[in-house]
PyMOL commands that place a pseudoatom at each C-alpha (Angstrom):
pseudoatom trace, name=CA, resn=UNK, resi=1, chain=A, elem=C, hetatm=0, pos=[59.451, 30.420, -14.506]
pseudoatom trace, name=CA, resn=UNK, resi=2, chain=A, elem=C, hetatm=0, pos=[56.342, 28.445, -14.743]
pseudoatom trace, name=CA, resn=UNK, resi=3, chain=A, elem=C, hetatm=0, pos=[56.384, 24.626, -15.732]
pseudoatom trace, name=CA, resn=UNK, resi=4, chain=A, elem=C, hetatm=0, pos=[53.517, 23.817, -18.475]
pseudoatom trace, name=CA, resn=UNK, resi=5, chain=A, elem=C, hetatm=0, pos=[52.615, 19.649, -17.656]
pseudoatom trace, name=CA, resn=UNK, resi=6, chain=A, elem=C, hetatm=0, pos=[52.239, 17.168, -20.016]
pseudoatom trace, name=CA, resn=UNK, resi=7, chain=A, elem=C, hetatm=0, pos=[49.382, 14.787, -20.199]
pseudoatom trace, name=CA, resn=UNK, resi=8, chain=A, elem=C, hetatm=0, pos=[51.527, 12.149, -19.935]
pseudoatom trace, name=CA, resn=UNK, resi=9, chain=A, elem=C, hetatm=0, pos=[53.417, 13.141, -16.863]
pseudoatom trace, name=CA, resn=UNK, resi=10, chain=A, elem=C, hetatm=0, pos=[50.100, 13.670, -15.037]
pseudoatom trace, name=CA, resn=UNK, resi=11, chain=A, elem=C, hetatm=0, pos=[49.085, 10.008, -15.959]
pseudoatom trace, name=CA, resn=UNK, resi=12, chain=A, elem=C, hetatm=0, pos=[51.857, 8.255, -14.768]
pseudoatom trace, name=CA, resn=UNK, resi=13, chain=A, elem=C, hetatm=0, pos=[50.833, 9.984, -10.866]
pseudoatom trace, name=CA, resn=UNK, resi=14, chain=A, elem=C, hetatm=0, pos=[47.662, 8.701, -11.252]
pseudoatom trace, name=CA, resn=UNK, resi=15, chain=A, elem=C, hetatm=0, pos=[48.363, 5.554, -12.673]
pseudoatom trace, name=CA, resn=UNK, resi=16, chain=A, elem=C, hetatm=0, pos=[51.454, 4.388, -9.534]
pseudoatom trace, name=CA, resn=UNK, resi=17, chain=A, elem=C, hetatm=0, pos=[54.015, 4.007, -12.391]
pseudoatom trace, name=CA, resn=UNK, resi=18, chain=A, elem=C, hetatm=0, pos=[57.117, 3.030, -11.106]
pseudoatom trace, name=CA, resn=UNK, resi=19, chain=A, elem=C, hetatm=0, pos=[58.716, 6.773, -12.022]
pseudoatom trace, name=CA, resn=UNK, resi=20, chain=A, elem=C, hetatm=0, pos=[55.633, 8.269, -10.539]
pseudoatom trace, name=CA, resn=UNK, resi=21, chain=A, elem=C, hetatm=0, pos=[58.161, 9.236, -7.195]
pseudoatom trace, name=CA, resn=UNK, resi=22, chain=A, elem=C, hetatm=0, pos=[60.639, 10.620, -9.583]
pseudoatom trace, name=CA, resn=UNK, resi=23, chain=A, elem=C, hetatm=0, pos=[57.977, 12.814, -11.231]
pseudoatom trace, name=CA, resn=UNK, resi=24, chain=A, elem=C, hetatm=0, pos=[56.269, 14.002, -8.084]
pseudoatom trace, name=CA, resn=UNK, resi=25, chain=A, elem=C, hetatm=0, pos=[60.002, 15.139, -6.761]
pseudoatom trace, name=CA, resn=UNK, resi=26, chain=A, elem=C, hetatm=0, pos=[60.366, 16.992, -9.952]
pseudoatom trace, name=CA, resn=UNK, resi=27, chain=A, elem=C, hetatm=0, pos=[57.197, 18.934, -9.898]
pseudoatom trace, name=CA, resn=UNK, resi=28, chain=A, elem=C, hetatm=0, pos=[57.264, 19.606, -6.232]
pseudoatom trace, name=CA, resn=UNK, resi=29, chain=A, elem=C, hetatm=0, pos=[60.441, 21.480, -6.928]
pseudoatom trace, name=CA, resn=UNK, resi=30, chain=A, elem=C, hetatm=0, pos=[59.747, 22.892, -10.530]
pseudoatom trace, name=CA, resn=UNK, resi=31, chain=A, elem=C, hetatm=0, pos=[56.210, 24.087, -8.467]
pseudoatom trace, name=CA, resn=UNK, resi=32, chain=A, elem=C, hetatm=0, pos=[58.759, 25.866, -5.671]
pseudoatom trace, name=CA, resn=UNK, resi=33, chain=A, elem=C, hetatm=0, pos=[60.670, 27.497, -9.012]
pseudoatom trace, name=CA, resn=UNK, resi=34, chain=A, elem=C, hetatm=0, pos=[57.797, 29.299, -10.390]
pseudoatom trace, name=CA, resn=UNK, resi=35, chain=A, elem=C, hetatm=0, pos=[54.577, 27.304, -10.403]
pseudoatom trace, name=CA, resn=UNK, resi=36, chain=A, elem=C, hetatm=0, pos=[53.027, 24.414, -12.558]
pseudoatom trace, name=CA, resn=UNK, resi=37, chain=A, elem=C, hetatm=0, pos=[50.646, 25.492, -15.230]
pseudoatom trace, name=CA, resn=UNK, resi=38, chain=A, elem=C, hetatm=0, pos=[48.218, 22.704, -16.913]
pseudoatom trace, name=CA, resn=UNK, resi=39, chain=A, elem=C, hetatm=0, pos=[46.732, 23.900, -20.254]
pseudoatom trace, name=CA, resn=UNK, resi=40, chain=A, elem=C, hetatm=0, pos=[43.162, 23.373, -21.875]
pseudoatom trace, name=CA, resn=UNK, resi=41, chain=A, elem=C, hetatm=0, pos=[44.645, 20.522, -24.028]
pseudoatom trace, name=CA, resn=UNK, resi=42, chain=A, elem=C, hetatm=0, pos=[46.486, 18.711, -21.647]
pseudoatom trace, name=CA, resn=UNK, resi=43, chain=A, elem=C, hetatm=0, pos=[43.209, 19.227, -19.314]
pseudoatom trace, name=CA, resn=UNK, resi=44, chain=A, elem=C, hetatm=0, pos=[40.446, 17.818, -22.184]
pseudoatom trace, name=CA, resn=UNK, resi=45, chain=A, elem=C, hetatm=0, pos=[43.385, 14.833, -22.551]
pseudoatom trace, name=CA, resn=UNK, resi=46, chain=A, elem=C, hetatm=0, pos=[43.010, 14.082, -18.673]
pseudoatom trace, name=CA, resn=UNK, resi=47, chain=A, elem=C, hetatm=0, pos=[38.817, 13.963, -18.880]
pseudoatom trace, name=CA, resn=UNK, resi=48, chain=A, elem=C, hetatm=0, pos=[39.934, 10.630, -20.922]
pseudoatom trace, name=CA, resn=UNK, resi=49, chain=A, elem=C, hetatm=0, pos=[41.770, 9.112, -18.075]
pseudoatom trace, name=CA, resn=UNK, resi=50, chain=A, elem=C, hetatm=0, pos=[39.808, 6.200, -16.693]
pseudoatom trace, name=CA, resn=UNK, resi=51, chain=A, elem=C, hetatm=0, pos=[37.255, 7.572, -13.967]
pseudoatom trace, name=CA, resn=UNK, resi=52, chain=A, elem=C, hetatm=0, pos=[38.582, 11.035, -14.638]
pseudoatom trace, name=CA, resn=UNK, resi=53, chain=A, elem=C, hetatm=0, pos=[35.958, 13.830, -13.878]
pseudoatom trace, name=CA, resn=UNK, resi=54, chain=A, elem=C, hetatm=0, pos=[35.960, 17.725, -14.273]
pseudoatom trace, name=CA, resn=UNK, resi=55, chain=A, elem=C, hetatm=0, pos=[35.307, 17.525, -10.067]
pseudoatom trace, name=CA, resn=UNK, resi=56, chain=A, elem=C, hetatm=0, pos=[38.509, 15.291, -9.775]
pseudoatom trace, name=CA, resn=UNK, resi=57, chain=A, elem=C, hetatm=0, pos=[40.969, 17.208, -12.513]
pseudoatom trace, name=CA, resn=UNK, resi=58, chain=A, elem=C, hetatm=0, pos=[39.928, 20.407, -10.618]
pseudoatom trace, name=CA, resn=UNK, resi=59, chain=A, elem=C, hetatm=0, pos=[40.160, 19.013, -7.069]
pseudoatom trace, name=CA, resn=UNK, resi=60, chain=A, elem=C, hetatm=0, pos=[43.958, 17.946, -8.325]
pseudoatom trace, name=CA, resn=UNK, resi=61, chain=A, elem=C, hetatm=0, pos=[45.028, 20.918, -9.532]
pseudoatom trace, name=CA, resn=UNK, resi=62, chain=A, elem=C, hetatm=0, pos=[43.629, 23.258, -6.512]
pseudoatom trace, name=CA, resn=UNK, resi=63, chain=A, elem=C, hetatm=0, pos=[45.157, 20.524, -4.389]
pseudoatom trace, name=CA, resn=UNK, resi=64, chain=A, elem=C, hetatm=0, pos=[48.459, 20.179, -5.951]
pseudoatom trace, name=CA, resn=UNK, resi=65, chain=A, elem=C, hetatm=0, pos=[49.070, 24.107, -6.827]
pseudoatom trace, name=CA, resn=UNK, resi=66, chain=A, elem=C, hetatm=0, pos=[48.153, 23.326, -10.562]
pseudoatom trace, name=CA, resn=UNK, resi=67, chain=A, elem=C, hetatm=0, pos=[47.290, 26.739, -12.429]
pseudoatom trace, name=CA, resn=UNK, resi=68, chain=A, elem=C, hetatm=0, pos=[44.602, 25.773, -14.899]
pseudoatom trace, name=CA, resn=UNK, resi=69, chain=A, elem=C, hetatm=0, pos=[45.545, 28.140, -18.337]
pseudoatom trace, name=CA, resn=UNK, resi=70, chain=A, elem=C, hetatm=0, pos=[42.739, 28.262, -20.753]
pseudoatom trace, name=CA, resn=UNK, resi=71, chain=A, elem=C, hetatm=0, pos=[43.266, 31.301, -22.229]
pseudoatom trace, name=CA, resn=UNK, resi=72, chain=A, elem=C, hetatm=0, pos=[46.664, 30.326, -24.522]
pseudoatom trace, name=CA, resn=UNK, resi=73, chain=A, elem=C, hetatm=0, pos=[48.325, 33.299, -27.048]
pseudoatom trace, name=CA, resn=UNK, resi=74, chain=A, elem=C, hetatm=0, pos=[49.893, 32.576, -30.317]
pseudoatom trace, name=CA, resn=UNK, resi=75, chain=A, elem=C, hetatm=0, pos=[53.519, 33.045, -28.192]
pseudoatom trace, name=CA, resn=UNK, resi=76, chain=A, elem=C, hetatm=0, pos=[52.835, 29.885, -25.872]
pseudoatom trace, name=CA, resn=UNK, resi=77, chain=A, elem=C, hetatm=0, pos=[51.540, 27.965, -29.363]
pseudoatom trace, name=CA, resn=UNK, resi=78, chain=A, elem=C, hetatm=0, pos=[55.089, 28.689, -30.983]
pseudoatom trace, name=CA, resn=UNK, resi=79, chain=A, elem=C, hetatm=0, pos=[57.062, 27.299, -28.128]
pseudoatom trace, name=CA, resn=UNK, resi=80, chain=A, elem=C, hetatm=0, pos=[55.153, 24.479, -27.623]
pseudoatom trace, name=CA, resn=UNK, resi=81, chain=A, elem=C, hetatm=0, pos=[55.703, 24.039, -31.640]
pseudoatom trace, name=CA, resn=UNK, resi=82, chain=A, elem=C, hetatm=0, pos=[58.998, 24.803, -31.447]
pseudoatom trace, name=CA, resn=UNK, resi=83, chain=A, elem=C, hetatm=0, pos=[59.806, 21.912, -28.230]
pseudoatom trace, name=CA, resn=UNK, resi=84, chain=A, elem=C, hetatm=0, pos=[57.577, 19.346, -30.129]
pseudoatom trace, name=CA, resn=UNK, resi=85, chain=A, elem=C, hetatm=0, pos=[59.843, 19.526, -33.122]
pseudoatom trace, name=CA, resn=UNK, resi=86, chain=A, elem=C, hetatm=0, pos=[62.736, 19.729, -31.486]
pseudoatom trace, name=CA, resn=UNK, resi=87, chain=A, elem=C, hetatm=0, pos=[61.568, 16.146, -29.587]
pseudoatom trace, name=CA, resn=UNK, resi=88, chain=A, elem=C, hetatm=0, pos=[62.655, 13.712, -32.140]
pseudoatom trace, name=CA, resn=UNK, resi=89, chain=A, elem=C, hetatm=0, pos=[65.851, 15.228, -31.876]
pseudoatom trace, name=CA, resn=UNK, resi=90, chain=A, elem=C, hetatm=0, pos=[66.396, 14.976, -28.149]
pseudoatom trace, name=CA, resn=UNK, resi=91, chain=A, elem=C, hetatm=0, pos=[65.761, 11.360, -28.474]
pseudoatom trace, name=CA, resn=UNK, resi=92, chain=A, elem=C, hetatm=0, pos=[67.563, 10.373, -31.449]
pseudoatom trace, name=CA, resn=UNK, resi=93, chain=A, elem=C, hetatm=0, pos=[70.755, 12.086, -30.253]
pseudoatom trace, name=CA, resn=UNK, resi=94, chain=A, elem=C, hetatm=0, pos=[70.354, 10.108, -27.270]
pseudoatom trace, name=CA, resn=UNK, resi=95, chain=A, elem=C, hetatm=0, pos=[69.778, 13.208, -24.437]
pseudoatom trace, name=CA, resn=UNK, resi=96, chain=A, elem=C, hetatm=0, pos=[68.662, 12.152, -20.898]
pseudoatom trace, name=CA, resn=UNK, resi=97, chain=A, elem=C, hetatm=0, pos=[64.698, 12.157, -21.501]
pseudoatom trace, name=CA, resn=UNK, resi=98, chain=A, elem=C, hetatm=0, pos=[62.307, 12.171, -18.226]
pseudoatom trace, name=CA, resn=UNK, resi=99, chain=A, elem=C, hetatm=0, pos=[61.679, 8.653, -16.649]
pseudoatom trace, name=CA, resn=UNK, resi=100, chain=A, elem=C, hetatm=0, pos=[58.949, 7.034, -19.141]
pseudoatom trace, name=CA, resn=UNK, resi=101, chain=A, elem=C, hetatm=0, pos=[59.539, 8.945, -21.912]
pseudoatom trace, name=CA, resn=UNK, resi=102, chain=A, elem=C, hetatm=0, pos=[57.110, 11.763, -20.416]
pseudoatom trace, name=CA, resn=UNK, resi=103, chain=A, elem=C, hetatm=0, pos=[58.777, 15.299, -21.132]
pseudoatom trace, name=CA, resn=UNK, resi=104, chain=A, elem=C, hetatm=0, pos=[57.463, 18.874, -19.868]
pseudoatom trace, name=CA, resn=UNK, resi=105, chain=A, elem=C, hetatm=0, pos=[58.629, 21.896, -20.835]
pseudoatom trace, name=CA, resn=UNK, resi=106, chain=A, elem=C, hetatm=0, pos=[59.411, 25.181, -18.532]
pseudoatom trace, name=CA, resn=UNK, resi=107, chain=A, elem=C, hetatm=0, pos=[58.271, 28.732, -19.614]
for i in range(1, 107): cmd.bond("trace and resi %d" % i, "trace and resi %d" % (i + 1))
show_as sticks, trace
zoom trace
């Protein structure tokens, strides 16, 4: 099973946040359980990071194990739908969310 980052997770590396350890530990062992995928949107999000270039996205990935996935089917579009809705529910019911409020979802 391959885990599909978030923008938001990727920032809080780069930015030293204090959950940045906690995140690292969980994507060096979701990357052991199947891989991590980053897709096109999350990627175009990153160029927007402060001092954020193609060179340096790609460099990360390659050096992290990050599959870049530009090529995205209607299936992958309906789950990522279907977790974005779901979301606000997570959070109002009070579920254990990912340090920062950053969330990623497996596939």
């Amino acid at each position: 099973m391959r885990t599909a980052l978030d923008t938001n997770v990727v920032c809080g590396l780069w930015s030293g946040e204090p959950s940045a350890r906690e995140i690292e530990s969980a994507l060096f062992k979701a990357r052991g359980e199947g891989g991590l995928v980053m897709s096109a949107p999350v990627y175009c999000e990153l160029l927007a990071y402060p001092s954020a270039t193609r060179h340096f996205i790609q460099q990360f990935c390659r050096e992290t194990g990050i599959f870049l996935d530009f090529l995205l089917d209607e299936q992958v579009w309906e789950r990522a739908a279907h977790a974005f809705v779901a979301l606000p529910n997570a959070v109002v019911s009070h579920e254990p969310a990912l340090p920062s409020g950053c969330w990623w979802t497996s596939s």
